[in-house]
C-alpha positions as CSV (number, residue, x, y, z in Angstrom):
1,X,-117.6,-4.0,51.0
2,X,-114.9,-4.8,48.4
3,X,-115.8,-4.8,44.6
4,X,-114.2,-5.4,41.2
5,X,-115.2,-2.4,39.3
6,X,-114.8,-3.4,35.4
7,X,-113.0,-0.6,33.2
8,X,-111.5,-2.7,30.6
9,X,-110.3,-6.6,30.6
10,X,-106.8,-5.5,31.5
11,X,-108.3,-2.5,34.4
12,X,-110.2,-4.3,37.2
13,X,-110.0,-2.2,40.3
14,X,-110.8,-3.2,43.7
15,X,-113.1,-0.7,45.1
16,X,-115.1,0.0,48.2
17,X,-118.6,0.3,48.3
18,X,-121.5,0.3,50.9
19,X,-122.7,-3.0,51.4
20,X,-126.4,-3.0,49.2
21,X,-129.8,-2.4,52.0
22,X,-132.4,-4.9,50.5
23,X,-136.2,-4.3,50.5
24,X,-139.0,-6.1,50.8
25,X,-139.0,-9.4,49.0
26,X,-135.4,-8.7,48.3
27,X,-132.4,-11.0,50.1
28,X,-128.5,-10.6,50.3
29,X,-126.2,-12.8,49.5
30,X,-122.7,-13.1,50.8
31,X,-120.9,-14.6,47.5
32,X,-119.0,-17.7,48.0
33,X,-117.7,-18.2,44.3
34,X,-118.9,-16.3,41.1
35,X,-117.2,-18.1,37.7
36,X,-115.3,-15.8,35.6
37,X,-117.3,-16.4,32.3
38,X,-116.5,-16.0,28.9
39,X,-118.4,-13.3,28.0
40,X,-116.7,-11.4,30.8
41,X,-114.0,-11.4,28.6
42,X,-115.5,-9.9,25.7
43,X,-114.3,-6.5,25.7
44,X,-115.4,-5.0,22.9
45,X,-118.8,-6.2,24.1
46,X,-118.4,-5.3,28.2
47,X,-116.4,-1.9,27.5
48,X,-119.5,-0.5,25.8
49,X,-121.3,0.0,30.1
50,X,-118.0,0.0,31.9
51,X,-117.2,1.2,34.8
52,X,-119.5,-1.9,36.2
53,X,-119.5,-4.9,38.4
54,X,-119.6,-7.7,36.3
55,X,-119.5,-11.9,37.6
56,X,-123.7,-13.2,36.7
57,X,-122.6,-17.1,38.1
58,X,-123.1,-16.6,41.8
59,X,-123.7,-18.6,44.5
60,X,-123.4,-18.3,48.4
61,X,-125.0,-17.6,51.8
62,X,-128.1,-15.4,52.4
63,X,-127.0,-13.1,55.4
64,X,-130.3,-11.1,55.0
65,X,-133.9,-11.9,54.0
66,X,-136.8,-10.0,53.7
67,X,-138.3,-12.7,51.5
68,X,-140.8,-15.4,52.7
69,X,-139.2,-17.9,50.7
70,X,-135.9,-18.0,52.2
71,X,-134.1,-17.4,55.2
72,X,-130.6,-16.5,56.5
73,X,-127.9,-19.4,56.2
74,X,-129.5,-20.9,53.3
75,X,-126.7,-21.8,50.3
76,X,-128.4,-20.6,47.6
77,X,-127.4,-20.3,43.3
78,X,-128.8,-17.1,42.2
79,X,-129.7,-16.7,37.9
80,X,-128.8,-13.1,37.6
81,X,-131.2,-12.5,34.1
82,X,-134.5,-14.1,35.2
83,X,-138.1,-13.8,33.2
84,X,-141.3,-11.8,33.9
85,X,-142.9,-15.0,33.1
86,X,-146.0,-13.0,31.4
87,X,-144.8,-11.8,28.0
88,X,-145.6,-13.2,24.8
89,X,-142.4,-14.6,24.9
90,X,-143.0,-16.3,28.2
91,X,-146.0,-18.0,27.5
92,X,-145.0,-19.1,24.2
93,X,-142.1,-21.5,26.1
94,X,-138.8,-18.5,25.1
95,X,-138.2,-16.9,28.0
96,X,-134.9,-16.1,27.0
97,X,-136.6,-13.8,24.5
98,X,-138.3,-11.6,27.6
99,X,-136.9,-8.3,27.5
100,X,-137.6,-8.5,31.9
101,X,-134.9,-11.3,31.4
102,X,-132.1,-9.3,29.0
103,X,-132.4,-6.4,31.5
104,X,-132.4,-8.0,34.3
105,X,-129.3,-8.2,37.1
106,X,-128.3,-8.2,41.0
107,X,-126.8,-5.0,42.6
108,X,-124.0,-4.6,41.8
109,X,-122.6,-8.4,40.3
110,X,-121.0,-11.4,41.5
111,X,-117.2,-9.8,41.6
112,X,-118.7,-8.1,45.0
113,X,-118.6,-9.8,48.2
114,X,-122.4,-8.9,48.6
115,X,-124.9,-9.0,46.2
116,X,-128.5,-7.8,46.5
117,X,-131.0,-10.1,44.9
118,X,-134.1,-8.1,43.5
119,X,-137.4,-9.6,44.4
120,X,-137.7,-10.9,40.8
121,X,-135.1,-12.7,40.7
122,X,-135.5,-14.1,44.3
123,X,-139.3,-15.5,43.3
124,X,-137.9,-16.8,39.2
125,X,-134.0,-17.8,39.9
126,X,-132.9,-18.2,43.4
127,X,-132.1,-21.9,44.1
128,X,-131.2,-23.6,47.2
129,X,-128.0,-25.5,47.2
130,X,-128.9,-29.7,48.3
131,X,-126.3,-30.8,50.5
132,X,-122.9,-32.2,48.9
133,X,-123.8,-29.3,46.5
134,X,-120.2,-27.2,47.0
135,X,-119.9,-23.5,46.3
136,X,-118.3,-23.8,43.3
137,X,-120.5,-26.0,41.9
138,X,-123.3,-23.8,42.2
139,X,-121.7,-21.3,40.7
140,X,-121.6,-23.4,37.6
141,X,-125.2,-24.3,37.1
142,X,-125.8,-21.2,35.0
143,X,-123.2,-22.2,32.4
144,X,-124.5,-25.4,32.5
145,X,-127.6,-24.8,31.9
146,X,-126.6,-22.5,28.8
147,X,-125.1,-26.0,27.7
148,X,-128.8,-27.6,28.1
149,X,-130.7,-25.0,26.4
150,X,-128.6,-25.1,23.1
151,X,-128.6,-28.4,22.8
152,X,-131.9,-29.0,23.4
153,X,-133.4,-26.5,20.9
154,X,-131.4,-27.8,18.0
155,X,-132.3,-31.4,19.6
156,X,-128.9,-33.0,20.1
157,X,-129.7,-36.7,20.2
158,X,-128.3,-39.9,20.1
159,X,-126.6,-41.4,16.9
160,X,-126.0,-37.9,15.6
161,X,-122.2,-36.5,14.8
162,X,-121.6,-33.3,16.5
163,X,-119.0,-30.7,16.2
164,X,-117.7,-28.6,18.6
165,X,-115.4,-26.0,17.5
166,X,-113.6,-24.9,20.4
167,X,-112.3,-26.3,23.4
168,X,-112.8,-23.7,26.2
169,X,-115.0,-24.4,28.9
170,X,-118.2,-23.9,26.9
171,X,-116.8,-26.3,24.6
172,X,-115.9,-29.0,27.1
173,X,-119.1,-28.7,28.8
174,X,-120.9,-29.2,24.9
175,X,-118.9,-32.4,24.8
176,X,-119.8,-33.6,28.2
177,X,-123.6,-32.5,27.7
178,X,-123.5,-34.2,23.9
179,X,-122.0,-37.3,25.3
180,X,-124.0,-37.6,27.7
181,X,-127.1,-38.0,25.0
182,X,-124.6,-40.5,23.3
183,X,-124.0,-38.6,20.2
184,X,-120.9,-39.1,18.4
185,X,-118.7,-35.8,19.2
186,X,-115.6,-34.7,17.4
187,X,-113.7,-31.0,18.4
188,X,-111.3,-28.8,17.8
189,X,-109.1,-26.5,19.4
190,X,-105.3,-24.5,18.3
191,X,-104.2,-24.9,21.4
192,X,-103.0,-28.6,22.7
193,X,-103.5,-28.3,26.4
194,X,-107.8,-27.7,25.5
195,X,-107.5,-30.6,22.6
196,X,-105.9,-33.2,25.7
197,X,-108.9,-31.7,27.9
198,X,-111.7,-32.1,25.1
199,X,-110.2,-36.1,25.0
200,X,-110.2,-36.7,28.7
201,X,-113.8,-35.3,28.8
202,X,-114.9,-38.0,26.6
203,X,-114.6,-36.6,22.6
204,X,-114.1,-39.2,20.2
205,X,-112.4,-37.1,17.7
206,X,-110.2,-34.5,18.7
207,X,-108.5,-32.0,15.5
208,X,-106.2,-29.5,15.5
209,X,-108.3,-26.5,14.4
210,X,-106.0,-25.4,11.5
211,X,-106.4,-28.7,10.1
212,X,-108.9,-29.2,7.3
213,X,-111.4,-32.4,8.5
214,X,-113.2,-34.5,6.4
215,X,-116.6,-35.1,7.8
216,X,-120.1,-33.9,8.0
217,X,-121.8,-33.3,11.2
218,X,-125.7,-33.2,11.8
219,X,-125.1,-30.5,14.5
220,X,-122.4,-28.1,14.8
221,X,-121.9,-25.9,18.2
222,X,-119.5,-22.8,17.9
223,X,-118.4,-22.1,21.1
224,X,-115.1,-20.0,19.6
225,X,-115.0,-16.4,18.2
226,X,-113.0,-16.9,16.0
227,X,-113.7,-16.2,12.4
228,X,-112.0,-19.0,10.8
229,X,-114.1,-21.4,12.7
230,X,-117.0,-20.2,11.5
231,X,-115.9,-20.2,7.4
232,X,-115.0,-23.5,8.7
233,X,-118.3,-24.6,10.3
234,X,-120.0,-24.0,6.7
235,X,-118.1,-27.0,4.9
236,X,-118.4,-29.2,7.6
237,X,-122.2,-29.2,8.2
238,X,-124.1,-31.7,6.8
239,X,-127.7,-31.1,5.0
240,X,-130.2,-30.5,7.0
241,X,-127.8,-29.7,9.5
242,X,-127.5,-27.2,12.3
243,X,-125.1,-24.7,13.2
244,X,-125.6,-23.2,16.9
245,X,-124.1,-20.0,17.7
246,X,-122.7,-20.8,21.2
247,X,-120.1,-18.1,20.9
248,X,-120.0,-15.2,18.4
249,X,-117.2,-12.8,16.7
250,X,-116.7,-9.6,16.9
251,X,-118.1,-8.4,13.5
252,X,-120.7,-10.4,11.1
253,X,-120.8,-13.8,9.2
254,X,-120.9,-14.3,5.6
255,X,-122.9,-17.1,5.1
256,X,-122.7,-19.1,1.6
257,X,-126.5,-18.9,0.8
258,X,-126.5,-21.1,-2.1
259,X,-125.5,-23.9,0.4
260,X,-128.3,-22.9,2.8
261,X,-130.8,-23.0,0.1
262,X,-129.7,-26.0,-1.9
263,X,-128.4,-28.4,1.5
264,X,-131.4,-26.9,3.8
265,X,-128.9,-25.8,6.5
266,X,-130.1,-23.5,9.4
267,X,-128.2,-21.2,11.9
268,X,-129.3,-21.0,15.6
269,X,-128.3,-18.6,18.8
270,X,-128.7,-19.3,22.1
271,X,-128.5,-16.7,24.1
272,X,-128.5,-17.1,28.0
273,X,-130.8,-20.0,30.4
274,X,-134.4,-19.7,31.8
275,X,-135.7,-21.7,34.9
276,X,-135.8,-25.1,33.4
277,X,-132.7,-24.9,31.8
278,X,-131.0,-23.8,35.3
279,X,-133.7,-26.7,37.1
280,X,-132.1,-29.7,34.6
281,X,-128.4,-28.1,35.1
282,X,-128.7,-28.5,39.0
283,X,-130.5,-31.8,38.2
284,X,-127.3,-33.4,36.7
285,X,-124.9,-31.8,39.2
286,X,-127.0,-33.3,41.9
287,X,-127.7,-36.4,40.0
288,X,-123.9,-36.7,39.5
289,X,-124.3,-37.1,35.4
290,X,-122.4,-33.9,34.6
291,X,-119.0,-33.2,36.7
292,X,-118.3,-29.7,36.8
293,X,-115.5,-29.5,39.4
294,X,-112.8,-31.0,37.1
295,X,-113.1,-28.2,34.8
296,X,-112.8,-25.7,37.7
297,X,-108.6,-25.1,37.0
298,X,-108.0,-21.5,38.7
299,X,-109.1,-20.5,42.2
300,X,-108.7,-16.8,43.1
301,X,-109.5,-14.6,45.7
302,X,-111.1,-11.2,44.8
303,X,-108.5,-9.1,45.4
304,X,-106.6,-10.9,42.5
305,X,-109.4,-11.0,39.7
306,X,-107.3,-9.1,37.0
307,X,-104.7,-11.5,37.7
308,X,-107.7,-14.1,37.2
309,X,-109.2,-12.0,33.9
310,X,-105.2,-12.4,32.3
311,X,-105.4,-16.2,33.0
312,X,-108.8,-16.4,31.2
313,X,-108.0,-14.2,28.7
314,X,-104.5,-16.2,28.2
315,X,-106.4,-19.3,27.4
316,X,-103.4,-21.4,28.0
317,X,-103.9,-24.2,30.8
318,X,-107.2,-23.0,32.3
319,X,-110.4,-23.6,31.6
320,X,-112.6,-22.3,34.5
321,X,-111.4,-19.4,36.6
322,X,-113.2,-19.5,40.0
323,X,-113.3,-16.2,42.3
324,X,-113.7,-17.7,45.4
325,X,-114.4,-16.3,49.3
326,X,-113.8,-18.4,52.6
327,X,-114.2,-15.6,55.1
């Protein structure tokens, strides 16, 4: 089978490998679409295990079972980092905290045309896709349901101002998600082609990033890298307000103590989904509350992923690179 073997963001190379033998609870999946995330492009992050198979939002046809659960034909969503369900962690309601779940993958990732899914995460994160549930909209449940889980533990709700500093796809689907819970959203972005986008998905404010705002938000969501944003994100949050570290930079934040003591600020990571984050997220796409195919701008097939990795990486007019498989 043909794979994308990860060396650095700008050395993808199409490689062949034997197609994964599953075991006993295991099932393969013959990958349909697999979102190009972006985290995938953080190279001074990825480059630290390369050469690997990267792609974790996959969804397609099982072509092999040796689960009871499922059965060849079935569309199915596979979470690639899925919880042992048992740990302190677990049973204390943060399964993203499981060290089962950090370590966690399918063999080898979603840039393959076959995956294997281990019997973990065919029991804890293998979804069947409902009817008039496309491909490609599987393959976005995971980052939706990253959108879920921040804003639910920093309790996003209605009435409150929220700021989302960066425009990207995480960005756009914070605004759609904080929207949805009729907050008041403003964002920002440097580049105009992600400000139209954070309009047409329903922002009420939309600023130029280099532009100094005047407000205070109860909730700010960082869903850009960039440093500036983040110095930023301290004079703009409001006491008793919460900053939510969607996205992160490359090195560490100074953080203005004095305001954090005297204005009772917090800061807040969110790092990945478990089940009933990815549950809810399929919920909405099913439920039709969340539209995730309009920010699906790039279609690719596998053989041109680097070409799909520049457009990403670019940031221009994309927002979310799809590699897709019809055969």
């Amino acid at each position: 089978m043909k794979t994308a073997v990860y060396y650095s963001n700008n050395d993808i190379r199409i490689e062949e490998r034997p197609v994964p033998e599953i075991q006993n609870g295991e099932i393969l999946l013959k990958v349909r679409a697999s979102g190009i995330c972006g985290t995938d492009l953080m190279e001074w992050y990825r480059i630290k295990k390369a050469p690997r198979v990267l792609g974790h939002e996959a969804a397609g046809d099982i072509v092999e079972s040796r689960s009871d659960k499922f059965r060849v034909g079935q569309r199915v969503f596979v979470s690639h980092h899925v919880p042992c369900n048992e740990c302190k962690y677990c049973l204390s309601g943060n399964h993203t905290a499981c060290e089962t779940l950090h370590k966690g993958n399918y063999d080898p990732g979603g840039f393959s045309e076959f995956i294997r899914v281990p019997q973990i995460n065919v029991e804890n994160g293998t979804y069947i896709l409902p009817d008039g549930v496309s491909y490609e909209e599987g393959a976005m449940i995971e980052p939706l349901a990253c959108v879920v889980r921040a804003q639910r533990i920093i309790g996003v709700a209605k009435g409150q101002t929220v700021l989302v500093m960066g425009s990207g796809i995480s960005g756009l689907l914070n605004i759609k998600m904080a929207k949805l819970k009729k907050a008041k959203v403003y964002a920002t972005d440097i580049n105009e082609y992600r400000m139209d986008m954070a309009k047409k998905f329903g922002a009420d404010e939309v600023y130029d990033a280099n532009t100094e705002l005047d407000i205070k938000a109860d909730r700010i969501i960082m869903c850009t890298g960039a440093m500036p944003a983040f110095e930023a994100a301290f004079r703009y949050i409001d006491r008793k307000g919460i900053i939510m570290l969607f996205a992160i930079p490359n090195k560490n934040i100074p953080i203005p103590v004095e305001d954090f003591w005297r204005n009772e600020l917090s800061i807040i990571s969110s790092y990945g989904a478990a089940p009933v984050d990815l549950e809810e997220a399929l919920g909405l796409i099913v439920d039709g509350k969340v539209n995730v195919l309009d920010l699906i701008t790039h279609r690719l097939n596998l053989e041109d992923i680097q070409k799909g990795f520049k457009i990403a990486g670019e940031a221009r007019d994309s927002l979310k690179v799809m590699v897709v498989s019809n055969s």
